[in-house]
Structure formats: structure tokens, C-alpha cells
C-alpha positions in Angstrom: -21.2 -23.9 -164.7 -24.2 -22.1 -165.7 -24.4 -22.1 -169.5 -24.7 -18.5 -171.0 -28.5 -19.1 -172.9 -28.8 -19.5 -169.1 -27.1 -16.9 -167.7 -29.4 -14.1 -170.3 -32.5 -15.8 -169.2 -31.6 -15.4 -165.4 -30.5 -11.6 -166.3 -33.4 -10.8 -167.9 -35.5 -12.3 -165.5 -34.0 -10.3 -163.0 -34.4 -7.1 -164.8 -37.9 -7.3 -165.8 -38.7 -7.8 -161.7 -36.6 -4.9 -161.0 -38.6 -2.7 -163.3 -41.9 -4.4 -162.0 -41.5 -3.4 -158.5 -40.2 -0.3 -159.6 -43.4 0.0 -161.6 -45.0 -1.0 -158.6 -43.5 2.0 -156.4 -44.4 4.0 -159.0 -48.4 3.2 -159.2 -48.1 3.2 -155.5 -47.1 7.0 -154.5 -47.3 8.8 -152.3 -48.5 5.9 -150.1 -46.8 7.9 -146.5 -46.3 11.7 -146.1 -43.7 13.8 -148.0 -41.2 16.2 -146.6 -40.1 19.0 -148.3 -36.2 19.6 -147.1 -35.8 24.0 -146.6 -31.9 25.9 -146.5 -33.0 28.8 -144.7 -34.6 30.5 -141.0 -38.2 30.3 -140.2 -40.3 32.8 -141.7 -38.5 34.1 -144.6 -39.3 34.2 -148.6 -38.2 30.1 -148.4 -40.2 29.1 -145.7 -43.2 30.9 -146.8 -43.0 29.3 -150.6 -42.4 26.1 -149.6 -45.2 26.0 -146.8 -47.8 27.4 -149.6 -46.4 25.1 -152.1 -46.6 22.5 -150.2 -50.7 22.6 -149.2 -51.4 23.2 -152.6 -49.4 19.8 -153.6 -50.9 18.2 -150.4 -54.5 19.0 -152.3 -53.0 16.9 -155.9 -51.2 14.1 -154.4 -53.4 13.3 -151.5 -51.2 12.8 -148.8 -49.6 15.0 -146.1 -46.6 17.8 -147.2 -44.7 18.7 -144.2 -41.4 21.5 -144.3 -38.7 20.7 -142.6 -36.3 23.6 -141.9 -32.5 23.0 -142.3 -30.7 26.1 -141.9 -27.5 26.6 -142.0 -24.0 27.0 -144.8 -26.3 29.0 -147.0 -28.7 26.2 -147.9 -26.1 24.0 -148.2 -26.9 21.5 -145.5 -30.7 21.0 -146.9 -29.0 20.5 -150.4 -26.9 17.8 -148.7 -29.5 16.6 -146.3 -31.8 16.0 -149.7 -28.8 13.6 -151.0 -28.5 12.2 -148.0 -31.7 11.0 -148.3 -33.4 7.6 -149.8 -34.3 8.9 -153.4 -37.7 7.2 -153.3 -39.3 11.0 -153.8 -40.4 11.3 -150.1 -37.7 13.3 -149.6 -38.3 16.9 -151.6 -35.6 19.7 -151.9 -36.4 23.4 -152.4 -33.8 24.5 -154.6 -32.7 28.0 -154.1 -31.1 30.5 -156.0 -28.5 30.4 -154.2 -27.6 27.1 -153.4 -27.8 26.1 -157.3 -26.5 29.0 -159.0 -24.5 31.2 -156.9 -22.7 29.0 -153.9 -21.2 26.5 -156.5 -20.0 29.5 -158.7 -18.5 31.1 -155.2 -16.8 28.4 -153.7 -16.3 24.3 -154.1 -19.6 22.3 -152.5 -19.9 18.7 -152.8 -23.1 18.6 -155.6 -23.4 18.9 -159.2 -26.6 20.7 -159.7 -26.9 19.2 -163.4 -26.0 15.8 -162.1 -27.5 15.7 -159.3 -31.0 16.9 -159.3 -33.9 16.6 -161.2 -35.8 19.6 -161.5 -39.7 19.6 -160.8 -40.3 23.0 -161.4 -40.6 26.7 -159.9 -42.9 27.4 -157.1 -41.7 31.1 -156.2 -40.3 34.2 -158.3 -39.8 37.6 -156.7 -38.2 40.7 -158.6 -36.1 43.3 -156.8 -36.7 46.8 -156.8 -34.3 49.7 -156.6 -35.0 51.8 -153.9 -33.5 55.3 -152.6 -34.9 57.1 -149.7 -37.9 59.6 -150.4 -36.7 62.6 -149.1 -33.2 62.9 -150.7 -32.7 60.4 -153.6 -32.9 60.9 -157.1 -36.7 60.6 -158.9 -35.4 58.1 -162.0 -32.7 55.7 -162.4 -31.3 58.0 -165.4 -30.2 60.8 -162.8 -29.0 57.6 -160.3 -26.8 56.7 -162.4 -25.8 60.0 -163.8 -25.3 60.7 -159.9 -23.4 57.9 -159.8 -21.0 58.9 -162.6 -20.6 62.0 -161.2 -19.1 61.3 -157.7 -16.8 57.9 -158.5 -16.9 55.9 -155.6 -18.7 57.7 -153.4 -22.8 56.8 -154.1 -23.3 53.7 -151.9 -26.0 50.6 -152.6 -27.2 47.8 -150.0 -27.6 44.1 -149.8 -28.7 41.6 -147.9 -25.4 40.4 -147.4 -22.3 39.2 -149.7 -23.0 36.5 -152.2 -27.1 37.3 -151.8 -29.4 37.8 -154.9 -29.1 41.8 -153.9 -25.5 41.6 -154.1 -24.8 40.2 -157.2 -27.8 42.5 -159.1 -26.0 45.2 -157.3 -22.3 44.4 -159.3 -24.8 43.7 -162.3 -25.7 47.5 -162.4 -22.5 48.8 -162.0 -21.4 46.3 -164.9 -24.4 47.4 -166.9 -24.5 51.0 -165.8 -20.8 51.5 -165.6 -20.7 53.0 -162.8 -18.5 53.2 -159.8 -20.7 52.4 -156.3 -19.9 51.1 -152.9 -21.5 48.1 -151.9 -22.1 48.5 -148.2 -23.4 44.4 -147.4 -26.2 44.3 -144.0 -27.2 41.3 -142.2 -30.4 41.0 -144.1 -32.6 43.8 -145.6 -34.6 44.8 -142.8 -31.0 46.0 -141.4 -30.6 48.1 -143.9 -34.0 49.6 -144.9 -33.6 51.9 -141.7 -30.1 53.5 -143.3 -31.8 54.5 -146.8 -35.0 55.6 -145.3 -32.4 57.9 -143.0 -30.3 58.7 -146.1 -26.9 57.3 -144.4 -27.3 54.5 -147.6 -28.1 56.1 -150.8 -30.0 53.1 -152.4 -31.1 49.5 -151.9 -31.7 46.4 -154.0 -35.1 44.3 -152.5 -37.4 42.2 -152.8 -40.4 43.8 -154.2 -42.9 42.6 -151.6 -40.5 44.3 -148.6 -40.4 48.0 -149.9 -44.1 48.3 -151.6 -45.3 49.0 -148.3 -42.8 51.8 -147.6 -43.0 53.3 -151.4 -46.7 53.4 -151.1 -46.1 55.3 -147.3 -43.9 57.4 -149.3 -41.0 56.7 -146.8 -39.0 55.5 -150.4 -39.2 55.4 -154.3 -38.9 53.2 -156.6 -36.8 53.2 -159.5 -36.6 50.0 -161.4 -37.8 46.8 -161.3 -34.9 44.0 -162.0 -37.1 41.8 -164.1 -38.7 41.6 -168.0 -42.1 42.3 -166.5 -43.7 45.3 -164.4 -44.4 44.7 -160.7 -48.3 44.2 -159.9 -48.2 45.6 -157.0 -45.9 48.9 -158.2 -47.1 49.6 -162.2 -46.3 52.7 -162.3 -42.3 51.6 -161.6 -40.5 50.6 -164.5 -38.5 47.7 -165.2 -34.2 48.1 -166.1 -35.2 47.5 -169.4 -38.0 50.4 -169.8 -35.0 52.3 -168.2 -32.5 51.9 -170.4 -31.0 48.5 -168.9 -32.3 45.4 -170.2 -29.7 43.5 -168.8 -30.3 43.6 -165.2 -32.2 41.1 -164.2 -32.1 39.8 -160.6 -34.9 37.8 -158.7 -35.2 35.5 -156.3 -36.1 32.3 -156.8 -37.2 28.5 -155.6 -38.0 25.2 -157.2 -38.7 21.9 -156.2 -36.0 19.5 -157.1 -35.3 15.4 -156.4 -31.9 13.7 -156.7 -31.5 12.6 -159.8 -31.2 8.3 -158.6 -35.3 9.0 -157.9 -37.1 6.4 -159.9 -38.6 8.1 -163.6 -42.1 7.1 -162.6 -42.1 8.7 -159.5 -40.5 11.7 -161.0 -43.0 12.1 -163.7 -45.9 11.9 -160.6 -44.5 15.2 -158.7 -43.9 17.0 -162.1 -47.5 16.2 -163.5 -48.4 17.3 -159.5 -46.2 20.3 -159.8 -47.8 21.8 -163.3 -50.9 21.2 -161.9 -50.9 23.5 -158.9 -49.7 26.4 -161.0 -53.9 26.9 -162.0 -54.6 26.8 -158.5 -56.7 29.8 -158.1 -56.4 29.4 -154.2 -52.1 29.0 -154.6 -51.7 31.6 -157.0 -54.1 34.2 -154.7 -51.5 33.3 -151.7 -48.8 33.8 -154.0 -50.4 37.3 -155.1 -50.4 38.3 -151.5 -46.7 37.9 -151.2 -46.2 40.2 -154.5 -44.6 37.1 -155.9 -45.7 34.6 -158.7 -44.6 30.9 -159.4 -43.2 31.3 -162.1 -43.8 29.3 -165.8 -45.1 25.8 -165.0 -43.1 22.5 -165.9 -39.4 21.0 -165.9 -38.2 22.1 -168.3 -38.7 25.8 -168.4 -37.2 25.5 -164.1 -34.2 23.9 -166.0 -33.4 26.3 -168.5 -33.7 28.9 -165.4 -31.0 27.1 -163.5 -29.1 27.1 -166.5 -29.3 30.3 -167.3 -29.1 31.5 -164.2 -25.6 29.6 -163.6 -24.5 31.5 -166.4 -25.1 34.9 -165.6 -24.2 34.8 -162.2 -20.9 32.4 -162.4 -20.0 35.4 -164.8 -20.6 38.3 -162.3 -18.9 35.9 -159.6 -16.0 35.7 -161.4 -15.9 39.5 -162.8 -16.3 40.6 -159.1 -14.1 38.2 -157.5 -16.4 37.3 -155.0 -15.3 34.6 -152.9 -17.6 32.5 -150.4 -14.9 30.4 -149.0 
């Protein structure tokens, strides 16, 4: 029988090679391209960050970045697909607004955000706007709301679909606002941008990118901007705050996240890679483009946005009784 002085020394000896091909790993990568794992359609707000993150990362960690598009349950199955996955850091989720802060609050999924991801940081952050048609809608979001007040029931706002980012800043007005509005849900905005330009929908939450062009054709306007900070592209709109309501904030947002088994080192390597691109001038022109920014750079201010974000948005779930199920 192997004598316990004996047994420490073997268990020590084993642990110290663990953590030396760990090490190893570590000082290693990325020695073979990384994929980054996407929960949504080609071509949208997803698809775009990720692709422009992921050249910019390409440039830092000198190796290939490629997207890999898994549609599908919301985002769900590329949150699954990510766990799926060896946890060696070659596998890269873009973590969604959605899938960490509004599906889990909605309905039961399989994941622990907190447990089970590691956050790198924020690559993408888009406001929404409020938008009513040109011709008929009100000129401020003082008389929209007054309006609102004034016919119960009856003033109708869009969304991209129940359980979206516009959805959920739409129950956040009428919680802020108290007001009573009908929430008439499309099958994405374009769907719907036809209906408030016609006046059949009196209003519109969207990303900011979609409607500047129409605001600046005059085919809508503009009345607030759901986030602390003015829009570049529309300064002369103000945000809820300058309107008289600070508290709603809505954007739409993606990080890059790794399961939480991925080895420290290796972490550490895509975070440092991460903070780095964010003074990109070439990433944050394409960004610019897109009327969106990437956000505050590091972990930990992308993990006090997920838990923030789970907050505020489990609340509204919950208040709303929105169910995803």
C-alpha cells in the first residue's frame, strides 16, 4: 500500500504537470483558427458585429476568426452549441441581449449566464429611437405621451416581435410614462416601418441606425433616444432622460463570452485581445458606420452590463407577464 508521504508527493506531482501543460496551452494560443458561434440570420445587427469584431481580433491574435451562424430558439442553440463545445477558447460565443438577459427571465433554458460564461467584453451597443410617422405624429415625446394619456388604450407602438429589445423598452415607457398603449408586435422592424410611415401604427421603437435614414428623408421623426447619451448620427434628438424619462433605457447589445471551464490563461489572452481592439481606429470607423459603438472596454464593465441588464429586464418580464414558453 502506498504510504501517504507517498501518496502527497504522487498528488503533487501530478498537479504541478497539470498546471504545466495547462501553462503550456496557455503560451501556446491561438495556435489553429477560432470560431466565433452567432444565434441569429445572416445579415442582421449580430452577424455584422461579430464579422467586424472578429477581423479586428484576427489583426491581435494573429490567426484566422471565422462566424459561424446558428440560428434558431432565439439564440439559444449558439448558446448551447458554445457549451457544447471543447472549452479550450477556440470556440467563441456572441452573447446577446437576449439570450443572457431576456430568454432566461421569459422562460426555463438549460444555462446559467453567471455560471456559465465568462464574459470577455462588449463589441456592439445600439440605442433605440422613438419614432412616429412625419406627417401625422406628434413633434416631442411630451405631447406623445400626453396623447397617449388622452385616448387610453387606443395609441398603438411597434416591435420587432414579443420578447425583442423593442418590446420590452416599449412596456418600459408605459411603466415609466404611465401610460396606457397597445403593443402591436411585427415579424421584425422592416415589417413595420411601412405601417408608421403610412400612419396605420402610431409609433415605433428601433434601432437607431434603421430609421436615421428615414428621419433625415423626413419620411419620420424622432423623439427620444433610449440611452444616457445623444445619438451621433441624430444630435439634435434627445435622449428619455433630456425628456423627462431617465429611466428608459433600451439598446441592443453583444459581447464576446467563453464557458466558464476555459482555462484562466487562455481567458486572460482574448480579454487583453478584446480591450485592445476597442482603440482600433479602423474597428471603431466600421462600427461608426453602423451608428453603433462597442461599448466601454474590458470584463468587467460587460459583466456589470449583464447584470444589470438581468435586473431591469427580469423586472419588466415579470411586471408584463410575458411569457416565451
Amino acid at each position: 500500500m502506498m504510504g501517504l508521504s507517498r501518496l502527497v508527493t504522487t498528488l503533487f506531482t501530478a498537479l504541478v504537470a497539470l498546471a504545466t501543460v495547462a501553462a503550456a496551452r496557455a503560451d501556446d494560443y491561438p495556435s489553429r483558427p477560432i470560431r466565433i458561434l452567432v444565434g441569429s440570420a445572416p445579415g442582421g445587427a449580430a452577424d455584422i458585429g461579430a464579422r467586424l469584431a472578429a477581423d479586428a481580433l484576427s489583426r491581435v491574435l494573429k490567426t484566422p476568426i471565422v462566424v459561424e451562424l446558428r440560428g434558431g430558439g432565439g439564440g439559444l442553440n449558439a448558446v448551447e452549441a458554445s457549451l457544447a463545445a471543447a472549452p479550450d477558447g477556440y470556440t467563441i460565443l456572441l452573447a446577446a441581449v437576449g439570450s443572457f438577459t431576456i430568454i432566461p427571465a421569459a422562460k426555463h433554458v438549460s444555462y446559467d449566464v453567471e455560471r456559465d460564461f465568462i464574459p470577455l467584453g462588449t463589441v456592439w451597443r445600439s440605442a433605440q429611437v422613438l419614432v412616429v410617422g412625419a406627417a401625422s405624429g406628434p413633434a416631442t415625446l411630451s405631447q406623445f405621451v400626453a396623447d397617449a394619456k388622452a385616448r387610453p388604450a387606443t395609441v398603438t407602438i411597434g416591435s420587432a416581435g414579443v420578447g425583442t429589445v423593442t418590446h420590452l423598452t416599449m412596456e418600459l415607457l408605459r411603466h415609466e410614462a404611465a401610460i396606457d398603449a397597445i403593443h402591436v408586435p411585427y415579424r421584425g422592424t422592416g415589417a413595420a416601418l411601412p405601417a408608421v410611415i403610412g400612419g396605420q401604427l402610431d409609433a415605433l421603437f428601433s434601432d437607431v441606425g434603421v430609421v436615421t435614414p428615414l428621419v433625415e428623408a423626413g419620411k419620420m421623426r424622432a423623439l427620444a433616444v433610449t440611452a444616457a447619451r445623444r445619438a451621433p448620427a441624430l444630435p439634435d434628438v434627445p435622449t428619455m432622460g433630456e425628456a423627462g424619462l431617465p429611466g428608459v433605457i433600451g439598446e441592443v447589445w453583444f459581447g464576446l463570452a467563453v464557458p466558464a471551464r476555459t482555462p484562466p490563461g487562455i481567458v486572460k489572452r482574448l480579454q487583453d485581445a478584446l480591450a485592445a481592439i476597442h482603440g482600433d481606429p479602423d474597428y471603431e470607423a466600421k462600427l461608426a458606420r453602423q451608428h453603433v459603438s462597442a461599448g466601454e472596454p474590458g470584463p468587467g464593465p460587460f459583466a456589470d452590463l449583464i447584470k444589470h441588464e438581468s435586473a431591469k429586464w427580469r423586472a419588466i418580464v415579470d411586471a408584463a407577464a410575458i411569457k416565451l414558453d
